[in-house]
NUBA-662522 format. One record per residue (C-alpha): x, y, z. Coordinates in steps of 0.5 Angstrom, whole numbers, plus 500, padded with zeros to 3 digits. Layout:
N
XYZ...
END
This chain:
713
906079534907078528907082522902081517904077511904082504899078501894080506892086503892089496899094496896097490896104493903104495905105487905110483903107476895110474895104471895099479893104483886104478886097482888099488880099491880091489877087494883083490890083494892085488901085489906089485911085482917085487920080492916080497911078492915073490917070497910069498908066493914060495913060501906059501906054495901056491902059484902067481896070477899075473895079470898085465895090462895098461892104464888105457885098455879097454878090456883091462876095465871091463875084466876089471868090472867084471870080475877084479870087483867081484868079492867071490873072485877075490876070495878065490884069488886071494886064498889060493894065489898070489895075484899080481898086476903089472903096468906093461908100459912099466915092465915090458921085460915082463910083457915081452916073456909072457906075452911072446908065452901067450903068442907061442901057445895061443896065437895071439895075444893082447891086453889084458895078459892073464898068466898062471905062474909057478911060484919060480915065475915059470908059466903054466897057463895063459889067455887075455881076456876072460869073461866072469862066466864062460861064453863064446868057447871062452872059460869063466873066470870063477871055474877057471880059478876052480880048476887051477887050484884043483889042478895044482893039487891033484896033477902038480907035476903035469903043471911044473913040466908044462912050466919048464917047457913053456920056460924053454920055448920061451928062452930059446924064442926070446933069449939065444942067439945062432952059435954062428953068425953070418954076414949082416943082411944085403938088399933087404929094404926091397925084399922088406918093400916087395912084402909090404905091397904083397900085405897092402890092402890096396882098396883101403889103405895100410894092412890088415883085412879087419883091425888097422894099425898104424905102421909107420915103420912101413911107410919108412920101409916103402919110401926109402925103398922108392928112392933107392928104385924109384918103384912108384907102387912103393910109393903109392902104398905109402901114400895110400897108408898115410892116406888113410890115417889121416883121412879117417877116424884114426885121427881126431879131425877136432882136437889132433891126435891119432887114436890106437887103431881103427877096428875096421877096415876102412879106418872108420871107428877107432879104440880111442885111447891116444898113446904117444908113441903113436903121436910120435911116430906117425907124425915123423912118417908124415914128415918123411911123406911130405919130404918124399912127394910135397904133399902139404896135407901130410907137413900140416896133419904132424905139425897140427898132431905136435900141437895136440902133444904139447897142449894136452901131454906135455908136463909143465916142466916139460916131458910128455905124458903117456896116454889119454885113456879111451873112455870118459864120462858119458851123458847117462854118467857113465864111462863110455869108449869114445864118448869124448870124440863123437857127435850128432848134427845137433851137438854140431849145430849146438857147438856153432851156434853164435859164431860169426861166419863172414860166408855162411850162417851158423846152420849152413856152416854147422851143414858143410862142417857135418858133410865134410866130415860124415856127421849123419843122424843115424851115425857110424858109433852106436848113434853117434859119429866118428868124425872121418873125411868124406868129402873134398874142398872142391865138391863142398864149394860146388855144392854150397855154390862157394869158393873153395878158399871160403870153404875152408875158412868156414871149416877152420871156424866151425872146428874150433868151435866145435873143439871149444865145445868139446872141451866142457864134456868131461875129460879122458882120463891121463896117464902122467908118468914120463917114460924115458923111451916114448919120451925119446920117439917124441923129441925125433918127432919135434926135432924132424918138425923142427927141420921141415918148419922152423927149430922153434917148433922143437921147443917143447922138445928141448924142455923135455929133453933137459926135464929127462936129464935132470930127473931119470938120467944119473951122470955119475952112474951112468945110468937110465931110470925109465919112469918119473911120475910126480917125482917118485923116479923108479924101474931101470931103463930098458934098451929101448928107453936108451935108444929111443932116448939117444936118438932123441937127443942126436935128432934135436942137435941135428935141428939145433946145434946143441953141443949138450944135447949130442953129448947126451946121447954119446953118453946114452949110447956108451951106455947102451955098449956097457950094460946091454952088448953081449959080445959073446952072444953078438946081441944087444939084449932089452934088459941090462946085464945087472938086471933082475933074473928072470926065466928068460932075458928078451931081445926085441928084434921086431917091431910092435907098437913101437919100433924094434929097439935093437933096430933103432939102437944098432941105427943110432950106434951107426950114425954116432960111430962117426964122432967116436969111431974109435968105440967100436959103435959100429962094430956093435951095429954090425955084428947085431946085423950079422947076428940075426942076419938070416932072421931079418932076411926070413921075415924082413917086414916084421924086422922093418927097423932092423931092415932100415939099420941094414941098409944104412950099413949097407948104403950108408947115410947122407951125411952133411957137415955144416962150418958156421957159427949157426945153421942159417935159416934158408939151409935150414929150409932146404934140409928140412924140405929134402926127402934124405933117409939116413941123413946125419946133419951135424953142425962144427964151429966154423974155426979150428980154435971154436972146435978145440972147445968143443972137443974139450967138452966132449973129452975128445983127444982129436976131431972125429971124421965128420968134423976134421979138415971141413972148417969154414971157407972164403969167411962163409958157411961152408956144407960138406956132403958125404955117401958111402965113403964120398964126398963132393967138394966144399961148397956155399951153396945147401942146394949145390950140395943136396943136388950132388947127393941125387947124383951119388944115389
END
C-alpha cells in the first residue's frame, strides 16, 4: 500500500503562518511551497496555481469566500493544478519575482497574486483579484480554470514559450547588473527632492490623485534635502505629507497607530489593517519632522504610535508582532472592514456617559470630542465615521466659550473613554509571527524615540532586540532565520531581515551604549558581505548565495512598502565602516552605488533609499564620538532634539584601558578611527565632531559641538 500523494489533502495545517492556516479548512489541497509540492506538480504534469497573499488582506478574504470555499472550484483546482498559497511576509523572494511578472505584463499589481506556473515555477499567466463569475472586464474564476486547463492541453507550447520569456524578462528586471559600472550617483538628493515636489498633491497632502500611501522615505528625502539647500518648498511638502497622516484617518485618533493607507485623496477613510513596518517607519519621519521644525505634534503622534506598538504588538518576551488585520467582528456578527474604528454620535455619547468632566458635562464633552474629530449621523464610512481632525483647539474653545487648555483636557478624557469603550467590541484579528526585518525597522523607531525622549522609551526595543538574539540569530552559523512563531523558528533571512535588523541594532547602541548591541550588527553586517555580495555582478542580491533556486535571483533597489534593502544595507555598511574599516564595508557600499548608478539617477524617487545612501557617500554623516563612562543625560536631549541626518552617535570609555576591553570583546587588534586618540579630557565627558573627513576640536560643551556642525554643512 502506498502513501497517499501531498496533493491529496490540504497540508495548511501543518504551517505556522496565520496567514495558510486561515486556508488550511479549504476544500482546496492547498500546498506550501516545498519540494514536495514541486515534485508533484512535475510528476503529475500539470501546472501550479500560486496564490500570495497575507494575512491581513482584505481582498485575499473575499477571493477566499468567494471561491477558495467554493467545492466546484476546488475540484476544478485540485484535479487539474497544484495549488499553492504563499504568505508574502514569509517569502517575499517569491512576491518580489512573480509580483515584478504581474507589474511587467499588467501594470499593476497587488494582493491577493494569483499566478498560473509551468511545473518548473515558469509563469505563464498572472492577475490579482479575480471575481467567482466574470464581471467589470474581469474573467470568472471557474472559466478561467476551464480555459487554462484547455489551453494546457491543446496549445501547450504556446504556454511554455510564453513562460521562457515571461522567465527572461523577469530575470533581466530583477537579477543582472550593467557589464559595466560607473561611478556612484552625485547630487541625487536634490534631483530626488525636485521630483518629489513635482509628484505632491499640494492641496492634500503626500501623493498620489486616488489611494494615499504613506511615504516616509520621501519625507527623509525632502528634509535632508532642505538642510542641504535650505529650500522651504522641500520642507513644506514634507510637512504637508506628515500633516496629513496624522491628521486624518490614516491614524487611529482613539487607540494610536497608523492604518495601511487611505483610499482617498484627502486621507479620509483608511484600509484598516495596521502593519508594523508602518508603525515604524513613520514614527521615525515624525521624528525627523520634529527634529527639522520643532513642531510637538509630530514628537507626540510617534511617541504616542510606540505606545500603541508596545501594548497591542509586542510579544511577551519581547519581539513584535505583524499585523492587525482590517476586519473584525460587526454588530450583525459578521466580519466587516473597520468595524473596530469607526462611531456614530450616539456610540460617542454612550462611551462618555458617566464620566467625570470638571469643564463639561458628559453630553457637552461627547459634542466637542464628535466636532473635533467630524463624527456626524450620516458619516463619511457606510454610516459610521472614520475619526479624522476637523477642527482646531482654538476654534472648539470659542465655540464652546472654553479655554483652549480646558479643551483638551475634556478631549484627553473623552478619548480614553472612548478608547475604553472600544475595547469591549470584538477584536481584529493578529498575525503573531515575529519577523526579524520588520522587527529591525522597529528598534530604529524606539531607538530615535529614545533619543529625542528619554532611552527609557527604547526599552521595548531592547527586549525585542535580545528575544530576536536569542531565538532567530545562530552565532555559531552565522546566520539569520527570518520567522518565529510560537516557537516554531523557519525560512532563512532575506537581506533585508539582515539589514533592516543590523541597523536596528546599531540605532539602539547609538541610544544606549550597548557594546552587545553594535556587536550584533557588526556580526549582521559581516553577514550581509558573506552570503548576499556578488562581487562579480557588483550587487548585493535579496536572497543569500546558498539559497533556494528559483527562475530569478531579485535585488531590491526601490522602495515599496518598506524601504529598499539595498539602500538600507549599503547606509548601514557605510556608517560600520567606521569601526571595521579594514572589511571593506565601504568598498561593498560604494560599488553597490556605482553598480546601479545610472538606475538611481533615472528615477531617484522610486530609489529614495539608495538616494539617501548616496548621499551619505557623497557628503558623509555627522558623526559624534562621545568619552564618558555614559551619555549624560542633558547630551542626550540635545542630540535627540538636533535635526542631523547621518548622524553616527558612538559612545568609548573615556580611559584607554576601559577601551582595550572593549576591543577585546569585539576581537579588535586596534581601536577603529571613530574611537582612537578621542579619550576623555581634563577628567570630564568630552564630544568629538566630525564631517567629511572634518572635525572640530575636542570640546565639554554638546551644544559647542553641534553649533560646529552647522558651520561645516
Amino acid at each position: 500500500m502506498t502513501d497517499a500523494a501531498p496533493t491529496d489533502r490540504n497540508r495548511l495545517d501543518d504551517e505556522e503562518s496565520p496567514y495558510l492556516r486561515q486556508h488550511a479548512d479549504n476544500p482546496v489541497n492547498w500546498q506550501p511551497w516545498d519540494d514536495a509540492a514541486l515534485d508533484a506538480a512535475r510528476e503529475r504534469d500539470v501546472p501550479i496555481f500560486l496564490s500570495v497573499g497575507y494575512s491581513a488582506c482584505h481582498w485575499c478574504h473575499v477571493m477566499e469566500d468567494e471561491s477558495f470555499e467554493d467545492p466546484d472550484i476546488a475540484r476544478k483546482l485540485n484535479e487539474n493544478f497544484v495549488p499553492i498559497k504563499v504568505d508574502r511576509e514569509e517569502r517575499p523572494d517569491l512576491d518580489s519575482i512573480y509580483q515584478s511578472i504581474c507589474q511587467m505584463t499588467q501594470g499593476t499589481g497587488g494582493w491577493p497574486l494569483s499566478v498560473f506556473l509551468t511545473p518548473e515555477g515558469e509563469p505563464f499567466f498572472v492577475g490579482t483579484y479575480f471575481p467567482p463569475e466574470s464581471k467589470r472586464g474581469m474573467p470568472g474564476f471557474g472559466q478561467l480554470l476551464d480555459d487554462i486547463t484547455e489551453s494546457w492541453e491543446t496549445e501547450r507550447d504556446g504556454l511554455q514559450q510564453r513562460a521562457e520569456k515571461w522567465t527572461n524578462a523577469v530575470r533581466g528586471e530583477l537579477e543582472e547588473t550593467p557589464e559595466s559600472a560607473g561611478e556612484a550617483p552625485s547630487e541625487t538628493l536634490d534631483a530626488a527632492a525636485q521630483a518629489a515636489v513635482r509628484g505632491a498633491d499640494r492641496d492634500h497632502g503626500g501623493w498620489g490623485r486616488g489611494q494615499k500611501f504613506p511615504q516616509a522615505g520621501r519625507v527623509h528625502v525632502l528634509l535632508r534635502a532642505h538642510r542641504r539647500t535650505g529650500r522651504d518648498q522641500y520642507r513644506e511638502v514634507a510637512t504637508e505629507a506628515l500633516d496629513a497622516m496624522i491628521e486624518g484617518g490614516l491614524y487611529d485618533h482613539v487607540g494610536g497607530g497608523f492604518h495601511r493607507y487611505c483610499t482617498d485623496r484627502d486621507w479620509t477613510v483608511p484600509h484598516f489593517e495596521k502593519m508594523l513596518y508602518d508603525n515604524a517607519e513613520i514614527p521615525r519621519a515624525l521624528l525627523a519632522g520634529y527634529q527639522a521644525t520643532g513642531d510637538e505634534r509630530y514628537r507626540e503622534y510617534a511617541l504616542d504610535t510606540l505606545e500603541f506598538v508596545t501594548r497591542e504588538l509586542q510579544h511577551p518576551d519581547g519581539g513584535f508582532f505583524s499585523t492587525l488585520d482590517a476586519q473584525s467582528e460587526g454588530e450583525d456578527g459578521e466580519q466587516e472592514e473597520g468595524a473596530f474604528y469607526v462611531w456614530t454620535p450616539e456610540a460617542v455619547r454612550e462611551a462618555v456617559a458617566g464620566t467625570d468632566f470638571d469643564a463639561v458635562d458628559d453630553d457637552t464633552a461627547a459634542e466637542i470630542f464628535c466636532d473635533r474629530y467630524g463624527v456626524t449621523e450620516p458619516g463619511n464610512f457606510e454610516g459610521r465615521t472614520v475619526l479624522t481632525v476637523v477642527a482646531d483647539i482654538d476654534d472648539l474653545a470659542d465655540a464652546y466659550s472654553l479655554d483652549p487648555a480646558d479643551v483638551e483636557t475634556v478631549l484627553d478624557e473623552a478619548t480614553t473613554a472612548v478608547f475604553e469603550a472600544r475595547e469591549d467590541r470584538p477584536r481584529p484579528r493578529r498575525d503573531e509571527k515575529i519577523l526579524a526585518g520588520w522587527n529591525g525597522l522597529m528598534l530604529s523607531a524606539y531607538a530615535e524615540a529614545g533619543l529625542v525622549a528619554g532611552p527609557e522609551v527604547a526599552e521595548p526595543a531592547v527586549d525585542a532586540v535580545e528575544f530576536l538574539r536569542e531565538h532567530l540569530w545562530d552565532a555559531e552559523e552565522r546566520r539569520l532565520a527570518r520567522r518565529y512563531k510560537d516557537g516554531d523558528v523557519s525560512v532563512d533571512g532575506y537581506l533585508e531581515d539582515y539589514a533592516f535588523l543590523a541597523r536596528g541594532a546599531f540605532d539602539l547602541y547609538q541610544v544606549t551604549g550597548g557594546l552587545d548591541h553594535l556587536a550584533f550588527a557588526l556580526d549582521l553586517a559581516r553577514a550581509i558581505e558573506a552570503n548576499f555580495w556578488d562581487a562579480d555582478a557588483g550587487t548585493l542580491y535579496f536572497t543569500p548565495a546558498d539559497g533556494e533556486g528559483l527562475v530569478a535571483r531579485p535585488q531590491e533597489l526601490t522602495d515599496q512598502s518598506t524601504p529598499s534593502s539595498a539602500g538600507v544595507a549599503a547606509d548601514l555598511l557605510l556608517a560600520l565602516d567606521h569601526f571595521l574599516p579594514r572589511e571593506g564595508f565601504a568598498d561593498v557600499a560604494e560599488t553597490v552605488l556605482a553598480t546601479h548608478g545610472n538606475e538611481i539617477e533615472s528615477d531617484p524617487l522610486r530609489h529614495a533609499s539608495l538616494v539617501l545612501a548616496a548621499d551619505g557617500y557623497e557628503h558623509g554623516g555627522h558623526e559624534l564620538t562621545v568619552a564618558a563612562d555614559s551619555l549624560p543625560e542633558d547630551w542626550r536631549a540635545a542630540v535627540g532634539e538636533a535635526y542631523l541626518p547621518g548622524r553616527i552617535l558612538t559612545r568609548r570609555p573615556p580611559r584607554a584601558d576601559e577601551l582595550a576591553d572593549w576591543l577585546d570583546r569585539l576581537h579588535l587588534d586596534e581601536a577603529p578611527p571613530i574611537w582612537a586618540d578621542r579619550g576623555e579630557r581634563d577628567g570630564e565627558p568630552t564630544v568629538y565632531a566630525c564631517r567629511a573627513f572634518t572635525c572640530s576640536p575636542p570640546r565639554h560643551d554638546i551644544e559647542a559641538a553641534l553649533d560646529w556642525f552647522e558651520t561645516a554643512d
